[in-house]
C-alpha positions in Angstrom: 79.0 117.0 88.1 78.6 114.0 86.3 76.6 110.6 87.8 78.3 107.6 89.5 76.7 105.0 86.6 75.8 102.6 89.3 73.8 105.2 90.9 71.7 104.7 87.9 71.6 101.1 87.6 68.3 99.9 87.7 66.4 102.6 86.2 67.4 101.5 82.9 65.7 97.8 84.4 62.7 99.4 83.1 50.6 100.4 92.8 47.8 100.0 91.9 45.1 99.6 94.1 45.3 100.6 98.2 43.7 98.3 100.4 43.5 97.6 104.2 46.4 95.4 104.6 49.0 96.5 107.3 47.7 97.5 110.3 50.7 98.4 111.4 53.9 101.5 110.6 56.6 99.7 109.6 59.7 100.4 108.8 63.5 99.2 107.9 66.2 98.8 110.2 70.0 97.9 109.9 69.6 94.1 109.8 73.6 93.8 110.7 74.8 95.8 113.3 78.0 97.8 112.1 78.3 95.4 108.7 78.3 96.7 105.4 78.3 95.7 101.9 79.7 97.4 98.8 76.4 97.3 96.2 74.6 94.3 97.5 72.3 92.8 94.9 71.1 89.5 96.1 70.5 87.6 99.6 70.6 83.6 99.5 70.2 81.3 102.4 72.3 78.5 103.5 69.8 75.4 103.2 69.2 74.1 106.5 70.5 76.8 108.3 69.2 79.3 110.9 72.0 81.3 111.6 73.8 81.7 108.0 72.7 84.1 105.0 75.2 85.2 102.3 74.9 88.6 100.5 76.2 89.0 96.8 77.9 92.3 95.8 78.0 93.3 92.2 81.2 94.6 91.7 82.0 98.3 91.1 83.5 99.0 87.9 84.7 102.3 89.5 85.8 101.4 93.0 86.5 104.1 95.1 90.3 105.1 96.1 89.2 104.0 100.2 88.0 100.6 98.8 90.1 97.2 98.6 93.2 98.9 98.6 96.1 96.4 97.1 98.5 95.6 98.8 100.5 94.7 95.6 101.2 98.3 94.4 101.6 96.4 90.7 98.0 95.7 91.0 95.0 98.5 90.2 92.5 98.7 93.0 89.6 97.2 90.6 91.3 94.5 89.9 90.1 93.7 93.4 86.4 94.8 92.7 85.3 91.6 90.9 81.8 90.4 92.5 82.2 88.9 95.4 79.8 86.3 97.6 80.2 87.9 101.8 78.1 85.1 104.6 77.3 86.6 107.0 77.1 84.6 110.1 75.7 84.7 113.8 71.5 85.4 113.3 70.3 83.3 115.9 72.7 85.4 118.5 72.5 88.6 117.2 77.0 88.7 117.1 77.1 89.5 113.2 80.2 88.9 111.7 80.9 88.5 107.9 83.5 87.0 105.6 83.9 86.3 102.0 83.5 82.9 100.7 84.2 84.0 97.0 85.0 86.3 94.4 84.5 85.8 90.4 87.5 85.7 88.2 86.8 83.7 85.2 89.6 82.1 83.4 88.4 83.0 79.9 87.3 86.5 80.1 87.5 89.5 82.3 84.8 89.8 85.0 82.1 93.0 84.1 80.3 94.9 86.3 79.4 97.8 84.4 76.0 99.3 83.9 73.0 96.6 85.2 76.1 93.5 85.1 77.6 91.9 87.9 77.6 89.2 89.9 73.8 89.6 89.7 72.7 85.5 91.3 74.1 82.6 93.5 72.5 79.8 95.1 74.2 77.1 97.3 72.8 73.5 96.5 69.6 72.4 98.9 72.0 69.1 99.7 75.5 71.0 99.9 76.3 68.8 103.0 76.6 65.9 100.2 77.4 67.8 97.5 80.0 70.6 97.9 78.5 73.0 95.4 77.2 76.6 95.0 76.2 78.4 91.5 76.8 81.4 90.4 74.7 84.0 87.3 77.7 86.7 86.4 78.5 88.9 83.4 81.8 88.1 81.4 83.8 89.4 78.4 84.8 86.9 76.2 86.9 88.4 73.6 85.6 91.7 74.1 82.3 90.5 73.7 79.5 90.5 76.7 78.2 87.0 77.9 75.7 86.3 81.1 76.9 82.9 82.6 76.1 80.0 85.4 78.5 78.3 87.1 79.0 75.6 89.3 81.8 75.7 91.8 83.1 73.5 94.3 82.8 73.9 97.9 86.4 72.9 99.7 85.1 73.5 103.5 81.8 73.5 105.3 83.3 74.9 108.9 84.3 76.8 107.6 82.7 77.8 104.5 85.0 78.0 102.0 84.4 78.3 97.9 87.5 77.3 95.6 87.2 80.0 93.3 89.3 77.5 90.7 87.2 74.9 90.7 84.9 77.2 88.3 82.4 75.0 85.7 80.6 77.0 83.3 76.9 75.5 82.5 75.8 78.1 80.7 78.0 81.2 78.8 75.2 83.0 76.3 76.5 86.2 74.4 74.5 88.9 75.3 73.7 91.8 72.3 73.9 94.4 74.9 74.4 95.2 78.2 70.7 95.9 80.0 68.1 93.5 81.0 70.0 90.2 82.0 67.9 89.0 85.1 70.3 87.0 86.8 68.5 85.9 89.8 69.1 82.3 90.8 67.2 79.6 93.2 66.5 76.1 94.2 63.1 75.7 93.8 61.1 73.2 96.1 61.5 70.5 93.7 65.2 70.4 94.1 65.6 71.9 90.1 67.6 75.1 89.7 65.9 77.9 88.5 67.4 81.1 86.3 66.0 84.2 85.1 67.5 85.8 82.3 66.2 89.1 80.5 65.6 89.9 76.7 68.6 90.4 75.3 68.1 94.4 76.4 68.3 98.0 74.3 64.2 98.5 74.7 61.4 97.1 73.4 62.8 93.7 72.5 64.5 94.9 69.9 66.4 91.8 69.4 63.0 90.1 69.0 64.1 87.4 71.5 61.1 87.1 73.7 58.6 85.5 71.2 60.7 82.3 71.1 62.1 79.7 73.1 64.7 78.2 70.2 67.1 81.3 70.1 68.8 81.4 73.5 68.4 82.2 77.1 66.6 84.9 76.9 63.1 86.5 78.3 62.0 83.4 80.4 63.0 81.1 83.6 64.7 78.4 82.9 64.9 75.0 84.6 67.8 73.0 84.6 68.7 69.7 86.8 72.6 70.2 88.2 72.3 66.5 89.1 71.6 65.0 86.5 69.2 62.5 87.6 68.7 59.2 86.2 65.5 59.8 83.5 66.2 63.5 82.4 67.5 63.4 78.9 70.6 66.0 77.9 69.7 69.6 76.8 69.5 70.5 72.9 72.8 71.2 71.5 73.6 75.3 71.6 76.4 77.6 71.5 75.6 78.8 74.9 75.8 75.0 76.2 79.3 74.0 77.7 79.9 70.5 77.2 82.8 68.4 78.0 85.0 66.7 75.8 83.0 64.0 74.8 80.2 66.6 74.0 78.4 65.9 77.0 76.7 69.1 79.1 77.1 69.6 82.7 73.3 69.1 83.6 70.4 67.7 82.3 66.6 68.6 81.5 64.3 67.9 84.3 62.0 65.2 82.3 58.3 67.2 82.9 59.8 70.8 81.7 56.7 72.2 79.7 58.6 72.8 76.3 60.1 69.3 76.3 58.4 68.2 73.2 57.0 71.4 71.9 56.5 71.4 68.0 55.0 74.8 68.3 54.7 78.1 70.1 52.9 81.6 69.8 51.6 79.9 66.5 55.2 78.9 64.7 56.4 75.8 64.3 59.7 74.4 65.9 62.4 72.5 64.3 63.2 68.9 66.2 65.9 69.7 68.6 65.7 74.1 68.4 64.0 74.4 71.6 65.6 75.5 74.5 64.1 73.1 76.6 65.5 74.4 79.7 62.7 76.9 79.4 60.1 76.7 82.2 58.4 80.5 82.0 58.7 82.3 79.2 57.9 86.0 77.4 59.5 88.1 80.2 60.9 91.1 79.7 63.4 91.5 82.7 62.4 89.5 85.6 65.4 91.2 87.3 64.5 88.9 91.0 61.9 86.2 91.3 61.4 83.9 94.6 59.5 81.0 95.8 56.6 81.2 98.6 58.5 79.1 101.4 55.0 77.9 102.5 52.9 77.6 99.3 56.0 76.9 96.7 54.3 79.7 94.5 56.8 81.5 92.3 56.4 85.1 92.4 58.4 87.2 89.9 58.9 91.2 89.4 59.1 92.0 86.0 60.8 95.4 84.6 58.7 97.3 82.3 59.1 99.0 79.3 57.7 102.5 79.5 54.4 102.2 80.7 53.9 99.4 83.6 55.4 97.2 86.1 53.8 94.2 86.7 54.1 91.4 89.4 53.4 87.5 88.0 53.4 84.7 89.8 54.8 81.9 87.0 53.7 78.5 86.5 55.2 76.1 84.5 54.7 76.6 80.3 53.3 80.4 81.3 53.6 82.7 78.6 53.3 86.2 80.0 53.1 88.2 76.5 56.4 90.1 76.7 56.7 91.9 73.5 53.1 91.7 73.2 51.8 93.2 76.0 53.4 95.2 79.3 51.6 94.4 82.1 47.9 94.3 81.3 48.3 96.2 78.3 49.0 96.1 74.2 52.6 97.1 73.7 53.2 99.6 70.9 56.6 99.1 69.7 56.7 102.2 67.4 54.8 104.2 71.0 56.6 102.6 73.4 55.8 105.6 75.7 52.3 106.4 74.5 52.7 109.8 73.7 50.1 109.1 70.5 47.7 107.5 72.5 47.5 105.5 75.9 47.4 101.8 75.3 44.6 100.0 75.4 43.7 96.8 78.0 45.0 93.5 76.1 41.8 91.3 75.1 42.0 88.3 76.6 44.4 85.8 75.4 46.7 81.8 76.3 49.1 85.0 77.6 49.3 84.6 81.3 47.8 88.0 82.7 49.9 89.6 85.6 48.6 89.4 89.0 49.4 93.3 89.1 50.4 96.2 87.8 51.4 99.7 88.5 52.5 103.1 86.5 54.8 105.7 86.6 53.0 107.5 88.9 54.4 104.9 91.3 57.5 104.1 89.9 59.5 102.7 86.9 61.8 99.5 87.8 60.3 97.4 90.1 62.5 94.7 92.3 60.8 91.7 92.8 60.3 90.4 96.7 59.7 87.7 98.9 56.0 86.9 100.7 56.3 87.2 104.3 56.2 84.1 106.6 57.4 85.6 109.7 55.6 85.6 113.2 56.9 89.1 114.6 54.2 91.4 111.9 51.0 89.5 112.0 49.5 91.9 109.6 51.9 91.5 106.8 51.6 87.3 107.3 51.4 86.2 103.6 51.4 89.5 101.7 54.0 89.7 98.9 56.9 92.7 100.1 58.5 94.1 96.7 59.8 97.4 96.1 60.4 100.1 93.2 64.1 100.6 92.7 63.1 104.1 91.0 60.7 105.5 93.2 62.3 104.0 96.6 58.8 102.9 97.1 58.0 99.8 99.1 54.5 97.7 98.8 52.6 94.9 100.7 50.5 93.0 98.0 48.2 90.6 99.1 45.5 88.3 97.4 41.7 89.8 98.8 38.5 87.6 97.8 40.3 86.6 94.3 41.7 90.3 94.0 45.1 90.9 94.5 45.5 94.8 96.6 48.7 96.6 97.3 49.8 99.0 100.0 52.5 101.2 100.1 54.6 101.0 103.4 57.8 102.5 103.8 60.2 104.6 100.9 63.7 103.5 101.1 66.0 103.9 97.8 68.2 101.6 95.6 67.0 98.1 97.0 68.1 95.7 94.4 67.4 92.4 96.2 65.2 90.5 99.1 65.7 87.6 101.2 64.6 86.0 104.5 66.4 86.3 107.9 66.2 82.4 108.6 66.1 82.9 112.7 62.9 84.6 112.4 61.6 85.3 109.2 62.0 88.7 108.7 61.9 89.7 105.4 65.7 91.4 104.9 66.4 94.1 101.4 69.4 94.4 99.9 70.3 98.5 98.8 73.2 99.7 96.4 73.4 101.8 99.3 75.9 99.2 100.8 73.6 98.3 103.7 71.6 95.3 104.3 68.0 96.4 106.2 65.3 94.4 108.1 61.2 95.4 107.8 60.6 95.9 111.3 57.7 97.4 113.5 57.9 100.9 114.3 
C-alpha cells in the first residue's frame, strides 16, 4: 500500500541535553471541543483580541471523496481543496465555533499544495481595525512553474470577519527551483515590520547555492519588509520577484535600519550597488519552516530543518548569519558527506556565523517545528521555556536558558505538529497537527 504524500510532508523539511525543568506531567488536550481542521499548519492571533485565533490549512492535493463535496457536479472535489484561513471564535467562553474567512485562488496560476507547499503563513495586520488587511505566504504555479508568494488582501468586514478573496495584491511572487524547503511562516514583529521566512531554494544541501548570498532572491533568511510604507523607508532593489505597479513602484518599502541596507559585502564578496535584497533581516538558514517572537522579551526564536545530521534552535537577531551551507547546527557541513558515513563532522571553529542556541541528532529526531516560549500562568514550571517539537520523531521539548546554558526536556510525544500558537484567553501554548486537530499543552 502506497503512502498518502502528506503523511510524509515534513520529513523531507530536514535534544540534547536533559535538565530539571518541568516539574510537572504534561500533556495535550483537544484545544476545541468537537472542531477540526483538515492539515492545519499555522495558528495566528487576531491583534487585540482575547477570544479570536485563526488556523491555516494547507490544502490537500488529494482530498478525500467525504471532503468538500461540490455541490456543482461540473466541478472536481479539489477544486475546493485550495488552502484555506478557519477563525475560530469563542476562547474566553469555552462555545468554540469556527468559520472560514478565506480561501487562496490566485488569478494568475493555480493554487499548489503538493509535497511541503501550501498555504504555509498568514498574519492579520497589528492595526487591522484601521487598516483592513491580512497577508498571506502560499505556493503558486505560474505557467507550470512553482513560485512561493505574499500577499496582501483586503479585509471587507470586522463583525464579522470577512476576507475578499479578490482583493488579492501580490508583494512578493519568487520562482522556486523546487518544491521542498520554502519556510513560509509569517508575523508582525513588535516593531510593527512584517517578518517572512523563506527556505533555500530546496533539493538538499543547498544545492542551488542560494544561502551564501543575499543578492539572488528570497531565499535562506528572514526577511523584513514595511507593508506601510512609512514616510523615511526607501523602495526595495528592483527584482523579478518584486511586484510593482504600473508606474514601477512596489507595494511596500524597506524598513530604514534593515542590517543589509548598505552592505557592499558579505561572507567575504563584494556586492554590486543595488543587488542586495535588502529586505533581508537574518540570513544563512536552511529551512526555518516556523519562527515566533517572545511576547514578553520580543526575542525571535526560530526552528531550523536540518540537513542530515542536526536540528538546531536559533534565536535571530538582526544582520545574523547562522552559517547554512557552512555548518548544520554546531557543526562543519560536508556537502559531498552530507550524512557522515566517511566520518562524523567535526565542531565548527569559531566564526562572525551566529552559533545556534541548540542542537539535537537523529537519535531524537530529524525535522524539527519551531515553537512558541510559554507566557501562560496555569504551568508555572514551563513559565519562559521555549515548547518546540520534532515533526519526525512526534517528540515534544521544553528548552530553557540555565546559568547562560540553554537545557532541553522532553515532555510529551504527539505526531505531525506542523505549527504553534498562543490561546490568547490564557496563554496556553496551542499545536497545530496534520492530524486535523488543534491541541492544548495542559497539566495531567
Amino acid at each position: 500500500m502506497s503512502r498518502h504524500p502528506l503523511l510524509s510532508l515534513l520529513f523531507s523539511l530536514a535534544l540534547g541535553s536533559s535538565g530539571a525543568l518541568a516539574q510537572e506531567a504534561v500533556g495535550l488536550d483537544q484545544a476545541f471541543a468537537e472542531l477540526t481542521f483538515s492539515l492545519p499548519v499555522a495558528i495566528s492571533p487576531m491583534p487585540g483580541s482575547k477570544d479570536v485565533v485563526f488556523v491555516v490549512e494547507k490544502g490537500d492535493p488529494v482530498p478525500s471523496p467525504e471532503a468538500d463535496k461540490p455541490s456543482d457536479p461540473k466541478k472536481k472535489a479539489s477544486s475546493y481543496f485550495g488552502g484555506k484561513v478557519q477563525m475560530v471564535t469563542g476562547l474566553s467562553t469555552g462555545k468554540f465555533a469556527k468559520s472560514q474567512v478565506l480561501q487562496i485562488n490566485p488569478k494568475d496560476g493555480k493554487f499548489e499544495a503538493g509535497g511541503e507547499c501550501g498555504f504555509l503563513g498568514f498574519a492579520v495586520h497589528p492595526r487591522v481595525v484601521e487598516t483592513k488587511q491580512v497577508f498571506a505566504y502560499y505556493s503558486v504555479k505560474i505557467d507550470g512553474k512553482l513560485h512561493q508568494r505574499v500577499s496582501r488582501f483586503n479585509v471587507t468586514s470586522l463583525d464579522p470577519f470577512v476576507v475578499d478573496a479578490g482583493s488579492e495584491q501580490p508583494l512578493i511572487t519568487q520562482l522556486d527551483p523546487a518544491g521542498n524547503h520554502n519556510g513560509g511562516d509569517l508575523h508582525f514583529g513588535p516593531d510593527g515590520y512584517l517578518y517572512i521566512s523563506c527556505g533555500d531554494g530546496g533539493a538538499g544541501g543547498d544545492a542551488f547555492d542560494n544561502a551564501g548570498y543575499i543578492n539572488k532572491g528570497f531565499h535562506a533568511a528572514v526577511f523584513r519588509i514595511d507593508v506601510d510604507k512609512k514616510e523615511g523607508n526607501p523602495a526595495p532593489n528592483p527584482h523579478a520577484s518584486v511586484i510593482t505597479d504600473a508606474k514601477g513602484v512596489a507595494f511596500f518599502s524597506i524598513p530604514a535600519d534593515n542590517p543589509f541596507l548598505k552592505a557592499t559585502i558579505h561572507r567575504g564578496r563584494p556586492l554590486e550597488a543595488g543587488s542586495v535584497r535588502t529586505e533581508t533581516w537574518a540570513t544563512g538558514l536552511r529551512n526555518p519552516w516556523r519562527f515566533s517572537f517572545d511576547p514578553k522579551t520580543g526575542a525571535c526564536f526560530a526552528g531550523d530543518v536540518g540537513q542530515n545530521l542536526f536540528e538546531e534552535i536559533d534565536i535571530l537577531v538582526a544582520g545574523g548569519d547562522y552559517g547554512w551551507h557552512d555548518v548544520e547546527g554546531n557543526h562543519v557541513f560536508n556537502q559531498k558527506d552530507a550524512s557522515g558515513k566517511k566520518a562524523a563532522p567535526g565542531l565548527a571553529v569559531p566564526s562572525e556565523f551566529k552559533a545556534p542556541i541548540h542542537e539535537y541528532d537523529r537519535k531524537l529526531g530529524n525535522s524539527v517545528t519551531g515553537g512558541v516560549v510559554y507566557r501562560g500562568d496555569r504551568l508555572p514550571s514551563l513559565a519562559g521555556s521555549y515548547i518546540f517539537a520534532d515533526f519526525a520523531s512526534g517528540r515534544v521539548f521544553a528548552l530553557r536558558e540555565n546559568a547562560g546554558k540553554w537545557e532541553s526536556q522532553q515532555l510529551m510525544t504527539e505526531h505531525t505538529i506542523a505549527g504553534f500558537g498562543y490561546d490568547p484567553s490564557n496563554g496556553d501554548v496551542l499545536v497545530a497537527s496534520l492530524a486535523g486537530q488543534v491541541k492544548r499543552i495542559v497539566k495531567k
